[in-house]
mmCIF file as gemmi writes it, N, C-alpha and C atoms, coordinates in Angstrom:
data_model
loop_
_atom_site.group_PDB
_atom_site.id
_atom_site.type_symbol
_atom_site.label_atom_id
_atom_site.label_alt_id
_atom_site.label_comp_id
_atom_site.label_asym_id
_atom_site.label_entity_id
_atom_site.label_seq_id
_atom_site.pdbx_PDB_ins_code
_atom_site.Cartn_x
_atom_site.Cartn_y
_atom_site.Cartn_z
_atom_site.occupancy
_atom_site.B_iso_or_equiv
_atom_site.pdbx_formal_charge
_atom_site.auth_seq_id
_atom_site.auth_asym_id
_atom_site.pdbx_PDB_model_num
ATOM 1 N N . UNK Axp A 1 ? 48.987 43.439 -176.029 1 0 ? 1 A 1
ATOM 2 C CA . UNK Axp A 1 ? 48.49 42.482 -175.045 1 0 ? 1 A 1
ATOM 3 C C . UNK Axp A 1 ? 49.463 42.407 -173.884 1 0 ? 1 A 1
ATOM 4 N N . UNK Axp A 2 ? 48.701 42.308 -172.424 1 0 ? 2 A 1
ATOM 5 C CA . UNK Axp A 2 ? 50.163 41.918 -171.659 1 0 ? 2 A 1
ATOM 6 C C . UNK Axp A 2 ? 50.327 41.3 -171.741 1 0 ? 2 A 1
ATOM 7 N N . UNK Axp A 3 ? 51.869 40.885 -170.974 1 0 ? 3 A 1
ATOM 8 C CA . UNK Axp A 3 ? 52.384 39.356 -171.272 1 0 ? 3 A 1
ATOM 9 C C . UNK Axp A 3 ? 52.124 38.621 -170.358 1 0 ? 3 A 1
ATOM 10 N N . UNK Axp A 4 ? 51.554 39.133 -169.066 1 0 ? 4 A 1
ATOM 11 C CA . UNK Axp A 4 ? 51.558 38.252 -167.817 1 0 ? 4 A 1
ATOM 12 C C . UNK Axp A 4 ? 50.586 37.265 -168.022 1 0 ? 4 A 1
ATOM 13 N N . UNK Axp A 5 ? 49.356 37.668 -168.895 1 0 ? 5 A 1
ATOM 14 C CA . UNK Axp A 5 ? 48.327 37.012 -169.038 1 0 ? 5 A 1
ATOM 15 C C . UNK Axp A 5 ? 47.859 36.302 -170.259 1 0 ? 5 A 1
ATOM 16 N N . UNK Axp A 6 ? 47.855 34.72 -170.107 1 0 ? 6 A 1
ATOM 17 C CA . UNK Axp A 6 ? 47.777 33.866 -171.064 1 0 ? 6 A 1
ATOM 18 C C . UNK Axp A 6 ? 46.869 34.38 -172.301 1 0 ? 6 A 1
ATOM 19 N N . UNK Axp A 7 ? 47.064 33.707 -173.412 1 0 ? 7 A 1
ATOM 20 C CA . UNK Axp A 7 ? 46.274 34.139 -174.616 1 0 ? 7 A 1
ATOM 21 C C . UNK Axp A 7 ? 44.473 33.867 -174.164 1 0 ? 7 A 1
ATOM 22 N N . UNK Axp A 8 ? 43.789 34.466 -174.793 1 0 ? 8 A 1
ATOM 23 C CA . UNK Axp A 8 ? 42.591 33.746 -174.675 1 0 ? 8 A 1
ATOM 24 C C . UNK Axp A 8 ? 41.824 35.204 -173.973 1 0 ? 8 A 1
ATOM 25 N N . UNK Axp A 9 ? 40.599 35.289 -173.123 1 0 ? 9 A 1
ATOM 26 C CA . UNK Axp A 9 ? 39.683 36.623 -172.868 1 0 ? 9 A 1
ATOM 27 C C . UNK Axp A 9 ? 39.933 35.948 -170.975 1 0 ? 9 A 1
ATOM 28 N N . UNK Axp A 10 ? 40.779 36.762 -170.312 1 0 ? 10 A 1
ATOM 29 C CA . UNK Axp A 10 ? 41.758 36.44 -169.344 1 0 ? 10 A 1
ATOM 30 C C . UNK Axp A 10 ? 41.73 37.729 -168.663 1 0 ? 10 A 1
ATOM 31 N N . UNK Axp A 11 ? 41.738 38.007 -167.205 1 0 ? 11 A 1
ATOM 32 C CA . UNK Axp A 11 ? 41.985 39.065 -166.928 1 0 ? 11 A 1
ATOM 33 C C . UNK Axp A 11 ? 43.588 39.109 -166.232 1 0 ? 11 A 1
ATOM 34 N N . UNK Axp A 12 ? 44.691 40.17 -166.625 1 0 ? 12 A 1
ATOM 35 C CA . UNK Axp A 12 ? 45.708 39.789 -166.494 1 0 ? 12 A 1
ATOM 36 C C . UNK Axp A 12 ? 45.922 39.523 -164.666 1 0 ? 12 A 1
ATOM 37 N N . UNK Axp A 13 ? 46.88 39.592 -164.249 1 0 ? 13 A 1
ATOM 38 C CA . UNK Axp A 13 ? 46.961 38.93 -162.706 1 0 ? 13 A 1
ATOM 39 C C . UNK Axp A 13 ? 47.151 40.147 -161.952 1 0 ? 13 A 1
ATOM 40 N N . UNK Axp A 14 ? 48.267 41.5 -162.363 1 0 ? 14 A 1
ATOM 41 C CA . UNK Axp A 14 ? 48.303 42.176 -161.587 1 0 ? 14 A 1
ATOM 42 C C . UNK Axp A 14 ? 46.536 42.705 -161.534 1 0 ? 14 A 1
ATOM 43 N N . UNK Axp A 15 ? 45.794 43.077 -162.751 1 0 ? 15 A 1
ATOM 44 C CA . UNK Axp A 15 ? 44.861 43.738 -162.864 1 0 ? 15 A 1
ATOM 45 C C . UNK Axp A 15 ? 43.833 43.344 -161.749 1 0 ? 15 A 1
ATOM 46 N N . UNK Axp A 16 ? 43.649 41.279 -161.807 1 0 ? 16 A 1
ATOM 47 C CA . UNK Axp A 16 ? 42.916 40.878 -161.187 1 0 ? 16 A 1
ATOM 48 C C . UNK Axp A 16 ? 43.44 40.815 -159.012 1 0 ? 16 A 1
ATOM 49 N N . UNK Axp A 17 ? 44.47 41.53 -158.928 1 0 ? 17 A 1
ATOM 50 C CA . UNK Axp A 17 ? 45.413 41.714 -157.694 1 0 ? 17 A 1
ATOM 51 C C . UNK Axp A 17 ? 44.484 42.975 -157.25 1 0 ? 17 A 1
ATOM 52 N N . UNK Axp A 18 ? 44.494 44.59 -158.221 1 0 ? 18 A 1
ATOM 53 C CA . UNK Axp A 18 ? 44.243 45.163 -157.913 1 0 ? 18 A 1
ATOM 54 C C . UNK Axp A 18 ? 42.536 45.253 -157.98 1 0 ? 18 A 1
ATOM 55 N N . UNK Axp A 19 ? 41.659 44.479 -158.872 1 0 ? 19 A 1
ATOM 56 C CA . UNK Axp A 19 ? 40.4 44.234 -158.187 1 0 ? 19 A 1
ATOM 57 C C . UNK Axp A 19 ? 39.997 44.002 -156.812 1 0 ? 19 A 1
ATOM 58 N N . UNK Axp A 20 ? 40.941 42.765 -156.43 1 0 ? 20 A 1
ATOM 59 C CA . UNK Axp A 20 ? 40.469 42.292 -155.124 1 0 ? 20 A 1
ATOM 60 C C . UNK Axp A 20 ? 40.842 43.384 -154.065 1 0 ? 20 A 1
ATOM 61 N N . UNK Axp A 21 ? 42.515 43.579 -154.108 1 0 ? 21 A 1
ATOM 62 C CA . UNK Axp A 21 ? 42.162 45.01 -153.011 1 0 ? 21 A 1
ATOM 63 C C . UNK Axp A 21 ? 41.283 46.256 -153.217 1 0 ? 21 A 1
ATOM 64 N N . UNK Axp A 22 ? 40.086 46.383 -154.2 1 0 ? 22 A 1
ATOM 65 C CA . UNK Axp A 22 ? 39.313 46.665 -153.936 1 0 ? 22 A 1
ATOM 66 C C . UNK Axp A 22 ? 38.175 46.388 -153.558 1 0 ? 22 A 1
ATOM 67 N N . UNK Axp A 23 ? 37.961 45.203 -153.68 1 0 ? 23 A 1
ATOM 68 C CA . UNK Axp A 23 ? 36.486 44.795 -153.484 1 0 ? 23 A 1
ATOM 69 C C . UNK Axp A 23 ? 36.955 44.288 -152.065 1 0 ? 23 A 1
ATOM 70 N N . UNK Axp A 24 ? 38.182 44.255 -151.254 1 0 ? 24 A 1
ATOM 71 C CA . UNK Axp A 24 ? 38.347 44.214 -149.764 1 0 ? 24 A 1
ATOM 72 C C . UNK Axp A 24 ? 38.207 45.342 -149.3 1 0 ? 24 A 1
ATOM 73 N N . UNK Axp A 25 ? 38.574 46.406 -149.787 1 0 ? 25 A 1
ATOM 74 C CA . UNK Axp A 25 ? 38.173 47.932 -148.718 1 0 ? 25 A 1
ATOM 75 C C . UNK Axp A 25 ? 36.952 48.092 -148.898 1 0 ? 25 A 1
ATOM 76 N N . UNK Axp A 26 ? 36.146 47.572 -149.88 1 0 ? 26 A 1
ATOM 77 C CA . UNK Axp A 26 ? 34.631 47.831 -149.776 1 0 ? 26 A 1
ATOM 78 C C . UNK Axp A 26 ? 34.129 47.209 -148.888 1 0 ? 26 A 1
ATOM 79 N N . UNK Axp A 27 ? 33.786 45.763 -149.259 1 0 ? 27 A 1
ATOM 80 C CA . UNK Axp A 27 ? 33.246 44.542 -148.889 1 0 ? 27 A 1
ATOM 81 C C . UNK Axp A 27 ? 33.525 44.638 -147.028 1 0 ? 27 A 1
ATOM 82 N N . UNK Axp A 28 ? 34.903 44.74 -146.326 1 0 ? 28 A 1
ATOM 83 C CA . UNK Axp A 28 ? 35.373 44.658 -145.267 1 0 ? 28 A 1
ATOM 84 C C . UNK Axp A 28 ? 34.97 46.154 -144.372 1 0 ? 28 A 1
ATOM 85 N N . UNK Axp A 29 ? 34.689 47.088 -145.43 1 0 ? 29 A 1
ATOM 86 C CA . UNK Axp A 29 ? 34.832 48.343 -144.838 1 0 ? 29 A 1
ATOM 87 C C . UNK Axp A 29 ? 34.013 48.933 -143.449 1 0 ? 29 A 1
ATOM 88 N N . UNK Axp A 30 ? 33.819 49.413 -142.707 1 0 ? 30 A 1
ATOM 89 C CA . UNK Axp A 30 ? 33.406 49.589 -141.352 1 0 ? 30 A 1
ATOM 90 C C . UNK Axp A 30 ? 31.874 50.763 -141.529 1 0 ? 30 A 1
ATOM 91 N N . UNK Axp A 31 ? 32.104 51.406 -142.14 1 0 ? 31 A 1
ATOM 92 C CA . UNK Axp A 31 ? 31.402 52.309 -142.916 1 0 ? 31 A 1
ATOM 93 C C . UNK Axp A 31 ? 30.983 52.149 -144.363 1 0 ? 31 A 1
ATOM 94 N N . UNK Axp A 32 ? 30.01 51.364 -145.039 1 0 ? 32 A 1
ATOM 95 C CA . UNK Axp A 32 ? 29.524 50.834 -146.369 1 0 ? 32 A 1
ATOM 96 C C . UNK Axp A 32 ? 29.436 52.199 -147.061 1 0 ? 32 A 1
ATOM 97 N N . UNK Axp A 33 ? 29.028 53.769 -146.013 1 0 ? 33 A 1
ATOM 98 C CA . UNK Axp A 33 ? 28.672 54.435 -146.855 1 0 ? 33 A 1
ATOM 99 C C . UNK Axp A 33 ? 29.937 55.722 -146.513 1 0 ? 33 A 1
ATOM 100 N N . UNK Axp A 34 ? 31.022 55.189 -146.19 1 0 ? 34 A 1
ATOM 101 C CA . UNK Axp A 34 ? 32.387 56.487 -146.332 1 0 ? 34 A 1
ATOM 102 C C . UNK Axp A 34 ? 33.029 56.928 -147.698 1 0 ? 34 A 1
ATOM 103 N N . UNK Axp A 35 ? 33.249 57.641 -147.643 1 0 ? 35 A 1
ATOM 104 C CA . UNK Axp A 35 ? 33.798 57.995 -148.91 1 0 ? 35 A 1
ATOM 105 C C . UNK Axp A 35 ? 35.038 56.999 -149.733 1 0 ? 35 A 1
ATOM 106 N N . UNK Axp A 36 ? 35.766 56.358 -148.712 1 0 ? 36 A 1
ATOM 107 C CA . UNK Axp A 36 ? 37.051 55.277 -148.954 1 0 ? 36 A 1
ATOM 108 C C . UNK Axp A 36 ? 35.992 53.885 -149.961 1 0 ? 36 A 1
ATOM 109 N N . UNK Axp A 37 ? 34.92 53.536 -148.906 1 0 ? 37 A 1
ATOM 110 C CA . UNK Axp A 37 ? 34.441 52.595 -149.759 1 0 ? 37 A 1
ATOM 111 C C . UNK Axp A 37 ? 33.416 52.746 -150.766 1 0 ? 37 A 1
ATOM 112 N N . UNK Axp A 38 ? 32.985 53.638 -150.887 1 0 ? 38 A 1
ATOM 113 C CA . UNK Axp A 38 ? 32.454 54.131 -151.993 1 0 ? 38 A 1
ATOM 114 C C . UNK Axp A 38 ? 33.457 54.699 -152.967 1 0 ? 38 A 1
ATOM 115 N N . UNK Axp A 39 ? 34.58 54.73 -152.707 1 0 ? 39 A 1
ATOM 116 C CA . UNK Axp A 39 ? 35.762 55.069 -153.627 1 0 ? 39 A 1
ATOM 117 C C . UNK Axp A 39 ? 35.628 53.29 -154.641 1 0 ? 39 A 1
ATOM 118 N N . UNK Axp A 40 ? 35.919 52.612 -153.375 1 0 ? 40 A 1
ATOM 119 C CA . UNK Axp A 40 ? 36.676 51.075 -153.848 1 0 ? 40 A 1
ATOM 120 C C . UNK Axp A 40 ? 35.124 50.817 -154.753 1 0 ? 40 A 1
């Protein structure tokens, strides 16, 4: 288990860090259909 993230069904913090900078290069992206945001 990591440790960053409390006991219980939790998503840990870095994990939930690197969600959001993805769902910002999508969500924000200039091009919905470039390859970068269709990456994210």
């Amino acid at each position: 288990m990591c440790e960053d993230a409390p006991p219980g069904r939790t998503i840990p913090r870095a994990e939930l860090e690197r969600l959001a900078r993805l769902f910002d290069r999508f969500e924000f992206a200039l091009d919905p259909l470039s390859r970068t945001a269709r990456e994210a």
